[in-house]
N, C-alpha and C positions, 0 to 999 in steps of 0.2 A: 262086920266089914271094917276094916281097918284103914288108918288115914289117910293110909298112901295113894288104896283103891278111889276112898272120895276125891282126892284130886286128881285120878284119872279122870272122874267123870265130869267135874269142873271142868279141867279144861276141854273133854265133849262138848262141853254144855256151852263155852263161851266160842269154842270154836278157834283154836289157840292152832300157833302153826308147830310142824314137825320137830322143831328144838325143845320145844315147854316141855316135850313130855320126858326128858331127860334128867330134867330135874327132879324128881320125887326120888329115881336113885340113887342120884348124888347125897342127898340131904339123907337117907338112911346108909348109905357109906360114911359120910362124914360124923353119922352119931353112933357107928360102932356097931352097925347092924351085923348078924350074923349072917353065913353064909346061904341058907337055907330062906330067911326072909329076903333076901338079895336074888334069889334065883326066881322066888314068886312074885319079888315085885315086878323080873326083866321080864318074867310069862306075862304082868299083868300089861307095863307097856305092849308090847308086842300087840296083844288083843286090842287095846285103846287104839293103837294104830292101824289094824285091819277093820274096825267100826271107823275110825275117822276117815281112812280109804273108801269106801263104803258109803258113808255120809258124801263125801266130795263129789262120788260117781254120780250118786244118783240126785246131787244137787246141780251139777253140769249137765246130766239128761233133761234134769227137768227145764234147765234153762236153753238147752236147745230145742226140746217139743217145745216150749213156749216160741221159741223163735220162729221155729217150723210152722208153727200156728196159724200164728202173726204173720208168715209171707202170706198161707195159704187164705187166711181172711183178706189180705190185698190182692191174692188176684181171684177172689168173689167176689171185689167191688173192682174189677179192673176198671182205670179210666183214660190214663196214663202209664204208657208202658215203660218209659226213662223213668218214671217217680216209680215203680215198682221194680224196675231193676238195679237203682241206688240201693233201696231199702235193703234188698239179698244182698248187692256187696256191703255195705253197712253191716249188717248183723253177721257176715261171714266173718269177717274181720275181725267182729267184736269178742265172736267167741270162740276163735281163733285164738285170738291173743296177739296177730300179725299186727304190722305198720303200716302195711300198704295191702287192698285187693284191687281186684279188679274184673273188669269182664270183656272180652272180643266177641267178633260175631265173622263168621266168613260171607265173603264175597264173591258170591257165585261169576258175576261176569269178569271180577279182575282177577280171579284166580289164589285170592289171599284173603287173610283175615285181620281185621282192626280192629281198635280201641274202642270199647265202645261207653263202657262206665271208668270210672278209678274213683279209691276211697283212700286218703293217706298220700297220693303221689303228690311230687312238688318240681318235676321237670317237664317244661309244656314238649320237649322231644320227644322224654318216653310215653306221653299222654295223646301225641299223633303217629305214633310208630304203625308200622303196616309189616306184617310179617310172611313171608310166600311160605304155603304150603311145605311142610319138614323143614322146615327152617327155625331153628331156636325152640327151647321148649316147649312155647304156646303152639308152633305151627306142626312140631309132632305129638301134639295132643289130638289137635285137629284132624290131620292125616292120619291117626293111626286108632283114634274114636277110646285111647285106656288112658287112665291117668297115669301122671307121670311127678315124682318127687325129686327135688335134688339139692343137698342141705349144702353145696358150693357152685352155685351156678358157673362160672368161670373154671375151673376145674375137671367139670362132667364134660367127658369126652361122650354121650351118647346119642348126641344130639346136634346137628348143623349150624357152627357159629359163623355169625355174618357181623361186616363191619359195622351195619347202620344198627341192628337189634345190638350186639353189647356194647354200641357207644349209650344207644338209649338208658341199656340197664344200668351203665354203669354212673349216668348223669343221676340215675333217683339212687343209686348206691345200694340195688338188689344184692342180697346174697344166697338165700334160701327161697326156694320157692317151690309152690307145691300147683298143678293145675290139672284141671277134669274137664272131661267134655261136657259141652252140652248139647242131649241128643235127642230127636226127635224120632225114634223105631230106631232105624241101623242109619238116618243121616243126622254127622255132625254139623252143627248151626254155627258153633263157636267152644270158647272154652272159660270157665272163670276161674280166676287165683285167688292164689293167698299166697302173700311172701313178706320175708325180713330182711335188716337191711343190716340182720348177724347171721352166724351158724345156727342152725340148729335141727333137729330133728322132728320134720310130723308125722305123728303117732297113726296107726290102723285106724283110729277111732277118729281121728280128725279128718282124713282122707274118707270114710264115710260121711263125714257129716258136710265136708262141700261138695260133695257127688248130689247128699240131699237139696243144697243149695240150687244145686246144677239144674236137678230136672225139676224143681219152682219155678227157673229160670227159664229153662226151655219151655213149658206151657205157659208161662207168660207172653213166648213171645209169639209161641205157635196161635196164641189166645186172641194178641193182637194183629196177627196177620189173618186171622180169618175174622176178625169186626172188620179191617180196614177192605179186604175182597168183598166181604158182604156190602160195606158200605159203597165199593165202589159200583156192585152189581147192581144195586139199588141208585146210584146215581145213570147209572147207562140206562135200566129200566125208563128211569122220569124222562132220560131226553128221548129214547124209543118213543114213549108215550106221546111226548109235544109234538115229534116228528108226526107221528100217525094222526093227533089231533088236528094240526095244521094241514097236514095234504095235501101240499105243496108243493111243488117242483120246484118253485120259481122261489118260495123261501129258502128250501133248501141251498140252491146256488149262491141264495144269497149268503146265508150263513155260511158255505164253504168258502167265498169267496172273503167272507170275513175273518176266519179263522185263518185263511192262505197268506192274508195281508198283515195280519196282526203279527207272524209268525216271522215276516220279511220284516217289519220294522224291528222286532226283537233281534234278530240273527244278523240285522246289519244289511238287507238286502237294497239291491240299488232299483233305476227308475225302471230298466228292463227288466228287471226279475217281477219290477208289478204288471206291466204290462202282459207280460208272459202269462204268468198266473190270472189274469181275467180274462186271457184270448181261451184259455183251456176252459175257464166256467161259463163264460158266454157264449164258448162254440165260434165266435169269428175271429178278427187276428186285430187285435189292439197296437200300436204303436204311440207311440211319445214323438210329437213334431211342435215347430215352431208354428208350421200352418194351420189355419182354420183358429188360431187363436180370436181374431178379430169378433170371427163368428160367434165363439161360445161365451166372448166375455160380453158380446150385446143380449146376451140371455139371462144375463144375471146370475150367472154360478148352477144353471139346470143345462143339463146332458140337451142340446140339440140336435136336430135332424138337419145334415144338408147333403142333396142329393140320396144317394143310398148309403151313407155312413149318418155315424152317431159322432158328434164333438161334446167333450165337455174339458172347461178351462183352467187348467191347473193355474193357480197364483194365489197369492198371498198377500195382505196388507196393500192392496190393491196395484200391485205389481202383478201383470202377467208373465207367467217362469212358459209355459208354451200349454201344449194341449194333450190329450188321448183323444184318438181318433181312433173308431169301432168300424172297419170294416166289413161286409160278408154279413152282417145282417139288419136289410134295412124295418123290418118289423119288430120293433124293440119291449119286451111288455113294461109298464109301468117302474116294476118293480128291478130288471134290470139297470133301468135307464138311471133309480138310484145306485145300481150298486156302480156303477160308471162315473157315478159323479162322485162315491165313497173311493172309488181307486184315484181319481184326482186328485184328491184332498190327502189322502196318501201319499202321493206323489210331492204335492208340494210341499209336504211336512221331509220328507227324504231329501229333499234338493235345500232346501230352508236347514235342516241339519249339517249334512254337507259344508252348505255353502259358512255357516259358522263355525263347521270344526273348520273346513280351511283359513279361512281369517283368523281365529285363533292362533292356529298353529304358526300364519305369516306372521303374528303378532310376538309368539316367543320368540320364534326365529329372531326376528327385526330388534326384539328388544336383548337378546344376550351380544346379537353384534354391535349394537348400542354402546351397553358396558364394555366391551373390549375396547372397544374406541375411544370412553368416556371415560372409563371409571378403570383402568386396567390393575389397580392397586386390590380389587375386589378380590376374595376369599377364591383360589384358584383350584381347590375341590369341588366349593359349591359349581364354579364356573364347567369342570368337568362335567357335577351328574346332572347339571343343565343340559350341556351339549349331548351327553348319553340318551338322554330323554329323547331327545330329536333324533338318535341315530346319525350323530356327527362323528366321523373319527376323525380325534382330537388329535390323532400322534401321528398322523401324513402331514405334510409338506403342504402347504396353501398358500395362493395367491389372492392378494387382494384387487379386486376389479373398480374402478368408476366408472359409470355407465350414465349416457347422457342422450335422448333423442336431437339430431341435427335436421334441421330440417329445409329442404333445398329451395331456393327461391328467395322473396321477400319476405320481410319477416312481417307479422302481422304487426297491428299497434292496436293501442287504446285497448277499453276495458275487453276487447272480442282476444288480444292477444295474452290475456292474463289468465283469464280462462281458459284458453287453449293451452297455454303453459300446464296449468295446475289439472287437467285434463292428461295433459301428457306425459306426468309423471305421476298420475294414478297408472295411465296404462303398463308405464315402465317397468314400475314399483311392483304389480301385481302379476307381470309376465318375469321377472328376474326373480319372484320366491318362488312362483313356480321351476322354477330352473334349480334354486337354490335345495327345494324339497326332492326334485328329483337327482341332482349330485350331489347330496347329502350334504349342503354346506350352508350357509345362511348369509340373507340376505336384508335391505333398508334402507327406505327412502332418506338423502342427506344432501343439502350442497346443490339443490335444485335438479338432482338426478338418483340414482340409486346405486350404494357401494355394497359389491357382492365377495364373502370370502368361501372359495370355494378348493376344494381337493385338487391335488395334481393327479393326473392317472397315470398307470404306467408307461414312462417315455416320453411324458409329455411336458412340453417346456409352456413356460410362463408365458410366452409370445402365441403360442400354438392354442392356449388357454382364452388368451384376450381374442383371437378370430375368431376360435369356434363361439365363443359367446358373444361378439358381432353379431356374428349371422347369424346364432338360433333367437337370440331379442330381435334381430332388423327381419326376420320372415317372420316370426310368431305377429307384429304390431304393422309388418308392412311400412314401413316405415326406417330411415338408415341410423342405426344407432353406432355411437363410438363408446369405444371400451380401451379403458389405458388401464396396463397390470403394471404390478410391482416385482420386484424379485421376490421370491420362495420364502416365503417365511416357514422356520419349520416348529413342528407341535405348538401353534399358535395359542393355545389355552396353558402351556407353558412357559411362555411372554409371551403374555399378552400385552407389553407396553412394545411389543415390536409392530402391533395390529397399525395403532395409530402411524405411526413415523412407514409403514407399509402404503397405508390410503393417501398420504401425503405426496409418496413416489408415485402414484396410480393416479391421481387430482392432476400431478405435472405431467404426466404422459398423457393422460387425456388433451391440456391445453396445448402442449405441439403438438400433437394431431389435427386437433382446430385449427392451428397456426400454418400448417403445412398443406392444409386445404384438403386431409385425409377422413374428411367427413365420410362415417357409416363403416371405417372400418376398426380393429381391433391391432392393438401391437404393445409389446412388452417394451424398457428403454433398451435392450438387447436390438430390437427393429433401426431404430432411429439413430444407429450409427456414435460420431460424434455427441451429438445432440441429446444422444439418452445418455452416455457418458456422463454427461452435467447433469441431467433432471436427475437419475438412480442415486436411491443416498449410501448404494453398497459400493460406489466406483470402484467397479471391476476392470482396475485399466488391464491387469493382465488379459481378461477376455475379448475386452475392446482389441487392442492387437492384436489378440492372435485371430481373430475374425478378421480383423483389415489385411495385417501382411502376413499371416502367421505362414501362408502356403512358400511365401516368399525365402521366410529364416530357415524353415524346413527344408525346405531344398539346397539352400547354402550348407546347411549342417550337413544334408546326406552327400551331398555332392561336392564340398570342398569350393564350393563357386565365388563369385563375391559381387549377387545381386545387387545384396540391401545396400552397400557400399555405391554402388551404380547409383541407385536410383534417391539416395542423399546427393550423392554431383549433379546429378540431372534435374531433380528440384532446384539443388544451388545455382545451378546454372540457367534457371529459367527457361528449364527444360528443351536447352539447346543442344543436339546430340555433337554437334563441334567443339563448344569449348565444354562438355563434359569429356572429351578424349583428353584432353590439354591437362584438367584437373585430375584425370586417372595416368594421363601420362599412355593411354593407349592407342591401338586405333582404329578410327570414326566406325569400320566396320563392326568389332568388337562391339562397340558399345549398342551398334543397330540390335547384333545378336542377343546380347543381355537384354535390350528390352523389349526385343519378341518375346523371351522365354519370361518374361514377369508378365508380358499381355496374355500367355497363355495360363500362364497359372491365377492369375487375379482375372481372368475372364478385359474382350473388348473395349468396355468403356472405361479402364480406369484412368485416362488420361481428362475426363469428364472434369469439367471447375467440381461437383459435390464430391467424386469420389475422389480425385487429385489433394485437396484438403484434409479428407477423412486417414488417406494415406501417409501425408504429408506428418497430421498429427501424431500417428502412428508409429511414423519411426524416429518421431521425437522421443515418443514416450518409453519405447524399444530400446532406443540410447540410454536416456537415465538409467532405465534398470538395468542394464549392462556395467553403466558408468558403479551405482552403487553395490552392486553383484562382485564388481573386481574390488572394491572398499574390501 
C-alpha cells in the first residue's frame, strides 16, 4: 500500500472535511508523479470519498434513530405535553440544521391554526400569528394534509399570501421553509416546521425525517387528549358518585344554586340576575326590595319567615343595602332557607363592588378635571389616555358648568346649617358624576358646589347646555340647582389652561344668577344680555348686537331703511317721538312708522327700562364698529 493510500485512510480515520482529500494529489503532481500513479491516486480519492459519504449517512441516521428514540422514550413517560412537544421541535431543528422550528395546532371552533411551540423565533408577532385554513404555507399544509417545501417563501406563488402572516414572517426574517402535517388517520391536528432565515434546499431525506417528527408529535398529543377525557371522565364519575351518595334534592339545588351564582359574580352579573337565578332553583319568585329589611336584620343575618314569604338581609359592614324576599313558598326546608341567605350575601358583595367601582370611577373623573384646572402645564398625552380611559372625547367642543344647590327660604344657621351645607354638596357632587359618566364628560366637587365639563351635542348651545343640567341636577335631588356655563371651549385636553379661565366665566355666571334672583335655573353669559357681556372673558360684542338689534341692521341693509339712525334720535331724544322728527328733520308720523316696524322686529317690550339699555348699549357698540370698519 503506498503513502498516498495511507493518508486516504487517515484522513477516514480523523474524519477530515471534503477539501483534505485533495491534497495527497496535489503533493504527487508537485513531486513529478507520473501519469498513471495520478489516475490511481484520483480512483483512490473518489473511493475515500464514497466511504466518507457512507460514514456521514449512516452517522446522521444514527443520530436521528437516537433522536427518534429519545422522543419515543418521552412519550412512554408522558407527563407534560408542552415539555414533549418543545423536545420534537428542539431535536427537529437540531438535526435539521434550521434556525428556527416550530409547531401549530388547528382550531377546530375558530376555523384556523396557531402557534403552538417555537425553537429559534425572536418576534413575539410571528410567535402569536393565527393562520385561516389555506392560507400561507402552514394553512395549506393543514388543508390539504401533504407537505409542502419552499426554499423562498416570499416568491412561491403556490400558496395564499396574507397581510398579517408575511408581515409575521417577515419580522423573524423566514426564507426557507419546510412544513408537514400532523395527522391523526386522515385528520389533520396541525403542522410542524423547519425553516431558515437563508435560501436553501430540503433534501427527500429531511422531509422524511420531520414527517417522523410529526407523527411523535401527533400521538403525543392524541396521547394527551385521551389522559385529559379520561381524566375528565373520571372526575364526572366522583361527582355522579357524591351526587347518588348524598340523595338529595335539596343539596342538589343547593349546589346549582351555588354554581349559578358564582358563575354571575365571575361574568359581571347584576342584583336581578341573582334574584332570577334563585326564583328558578327555589321554585318561587325571589325579588330584591328595600322592604321587610327591618324584619330580616332583627334576625341577625338568618333568612326569616313573615307571613307567607321568606326575608333575608342583604347588608354589609352593618349597613343594610335592602332585602331578598321569597315569595310563593311559605314552607322553606332548612337547607334552602341557607341557600337564600348565600344569595344575600351575594348580593351584597355585587352592590359593595358596584358601589366601589362607581366611586372610583367618580374619583378619576374628579381627579383629571382637578388637574385641568390646577395643574394645566401637565403632560397633555398622558392627560389624553387618561380621558380615553373614561371614554371622554377629548376633541368636541365642551363647556364648563358651576353648579351650586339654592335653596328657597331661610337659610338655616349654626352647626345644623353646616351640615346640611356639607350634606348638600355630597348630594350634588354624586348626582353631577353621575350625569358626567353618562355625557361622557367629567365632573368635581369645588367652591362649595360642583364644577362639571361636559360635551356639546349636536346643535347644542352653551346656554341650552346650562338648562338642561339645571333641570336634570334640580329633579334627580328635588331640590332647585343653578348652573352658570362658559363659552365652548374646544378640544379642552388641547388647553387645557383655557379649562381654568372657562370655570372662572361659569363661577360669574353662576353669581348673576344669584344676584338676579334666577335661583334653580341654568343660563350661559349669551342669556344674561348685557350683564354676561361683562361676566364672558370671550366678549363677543359682535354677538351681543347682533342678538340685541341685529334683526334691526338687517332690515335696514335689505331694505335700504334707516331704522337704526331712528332709534339713536329717539334714545337722544328721551325717547320723545316730537323732537326725534326735529332731529331727523321728518315727520312725527314717519317716525311713529319706524318705530312700529323696530317693535315688530325686536318683539313688544323693547321700550322696557332692561331691554331699552341692553339696546341702547347695543347701538353704541354697532357705532364703534362701523366708526373703526370705515378706518
Amino acid at each position: 500500500m503506498s503513502h498516498e493510500h495511507v493518508s486516504y485512510l487517515e484522513l477516514l480515520a480523523r474524519g477530515a472535511a471534503t477539501e483534505a482529500y485533495d491534497r495527497p494529489v496535489l503533493l504527487a503532481r508537485a513531486s513529478g508523479a507520473g501519469p498513471e500513479a495520478l489516475a490511481e491516486l484520483e480512483e483512490a480519492k473518489q473511493l475515500a470519498l464514497r466511504v466518507r459519504a457512507e460514514l456521514e449517512g449512516r452517522r446522521r441516521r444514527e443520530a436521528e434513530l437516537s433522536a427518534l428514540f429519545a422522543t419515543a422514550h418521552d412519550l412512554a413517560g408522558l407527563r407534560d405535553l408542552d415539555a414533549v412537544l418543545r423536545a420534537i421541535v428542539q431535536r427537529a431543528r437540531s438535526l435539521l440544521g434550521t434556525e428556527c422550528a416550530y409547531l401549530s395546532l388547528n382550531d377546530p371552533v375558530a376555523g384556523d391554526t396557531y402557534m403552538r411551540v417555537t425553537e429559534g423565533s425572536v418576534s413575539a408577532r410571528f410567535q402569536q400569528v393565527r393562520l385561516g385554513m389555506g392560507e400561507g404555507l402552514g394553512g395549506l399544509v393543514a388543508q390539504t394534509a401533504r407537505p409542502y417545501v419552499t426554499d423562498d417563501y416570499f416568491g412561491d406563488a403556490r400558496f395564499q399570501h396574507t397581510r398579517t402572516i408575511d408581515t409575521a414572517v417577515r419580522d423573524e426574517g423566514l426564507v426557507a421553509i419546510l412544513g408537514v402535517p400532523l395527522s391523526l388517520g386522515s385528520q389533520v391536528i396541525g403542522v410542524l416546521f423547519a425553516a431558515d432565515r437563508r435560501a436553501r434546499v430540503f433534501e427527500r431525506e429531511q422531509v422524511a425525517l420531520l414527517c417522523s417528527f410529526a407523527a411523535h408529535a401527533a400521538v403525543a398529543i392524541d396521547t394527551a387528549n385521551l389522559l385529559a377525557e379520561t381524566r375528565s371522565a373520571l372526575a364526572e364519575l366522583e361527582r355522579a358518585n357524591d351526587i347518588i351518595r348524598e340523595h338529595s334534592g335539596v343539596i342538589e339545588r343547593a349546589s346549582e344554586v351555588h354554581d349559578r351564582l358564582s358563575e354571575l359574580v365571575l361574568h359581571g352579573g347584576g342584583v336581578h340576575d341573582v334574584a332570577h337565578a334563585v326564583s328558578e332553583v327555589l321554585g318561587g319568585t325571589v325579588e330584591f326590595t328595600d322592604e321587610g329589611a327591618g324584619v330580616a336584620r332583627r334576625a341577625g343575618g338568618h333568612a326569616v319567615r313573615e307571613g307567607d314569604d321568606w326575608v333575608a338581609a342583604v347588608s354589609a359592614s352593618g349597613e343594610t343595602l335592602g332585602a331578598l324576599v321569597l315569595h310563593g313558598q311559605p314552607d322553606l326546608d332548612p337547607v334552602d332557607q341557607r341557600t337564600l341567605e348565600r344569595a344575600a350575601l351575594v348580593t351584597s358583595l355585587l352592590l359593595l363592588a358596584r358601589r366601589s367601582a362607581g366611586e372610583a370611577e367618580q374619583r378619576v373623573r374628579g381627579e383629571l378635571l382637578d388637574d385641568l384646572l390646577d395643574a394645566p402645564d401637565r403632560d397633555r398625552r398622558l392627560l389624553r389616555e387618561r380621558a380615553a380611559r373614561l371614554r371622554t372625547d377629548s376633541e368636541a367642543p365642551h363647556v364648563v358648568l358651576a353648579a351650586r344647590i339654592d335653596r328657597v327660604g331661610a337659610a338655616d344657621t349654626g352647626a345644623d346649617a353646616g351640615g346640611r351645607e356639607s350634606a348638600d354638596r355630597q348630594r350634588l357632587w354624586s348626582a353631577a358624576t353621575h350625569l358626567a359618566a353618562t355625557r361622557h364628560g367629567l365632573a368635581s366637587a369645588r367652591d362649595g358646589g360642583t364644577v362639571l365639563l361636559l360635551p356639546l351635542g349636536p346643535g347644542e348651545s352653551a346656554a341650552d347646555l346650562a338648562r338642561g343640567t339645571a333641570r336634570t341636577l334640580g329633579g334627580t335631588l328635588r331640590e332647585p340647582v343653578t348652573v352658570g356655563a362658559s363659552a365652548p371651549v374646544r378640544a379642552p385636553l388641547d388647553h387645557p389652561d383655557q379649562v381654568a379661565v372657562a370655570y372662572e366665566e361659569a363661577r360669574r355666571c353662576l353669581d348673576a344668577l344669584r344676584l338676579l334672583h334666577r335661583s334653580g335655573q341654568g343660563a350661559a353669559a349669551e342669556d344674561l344680555g348685557f350683564l354676561g357681556l361683562l361676566l364672558a372673558d370671550s366678549r363677543d360684542i359682535d354677538g351681543f348686537v347682533d342678538r340685541t338689534v341685529g334683526q334691526v341692521v338687517a332690515y335696514d341693509r335689505r331694505r335700504g331703511t334707516d331704522l337704526v339712525r331712528t332709534l339713536d334720535a329717539y334714545f337722544a331724544s328721551g325717547m320723545s317721538p316730537a323732537r326725534t322728527k326735529d332731529e331727523l328733520h321728518v315727520h312725527v308720523n314717519t317716525v311713529a312708522q319706524r318705530l312700529e316696524r323696530v317693535g315688530r322686529l325686536l318683539g313688544p317690550d323693547w321700550q322696557s327700562p332692561s331691554r331699552a339699555l341692553e339696546i341702547q348699549l347695543a347701538l353704541r357698540l354697532h357705532a364703534l364698529s362701523d366708526a373703526v370698519t370705515a378706518k
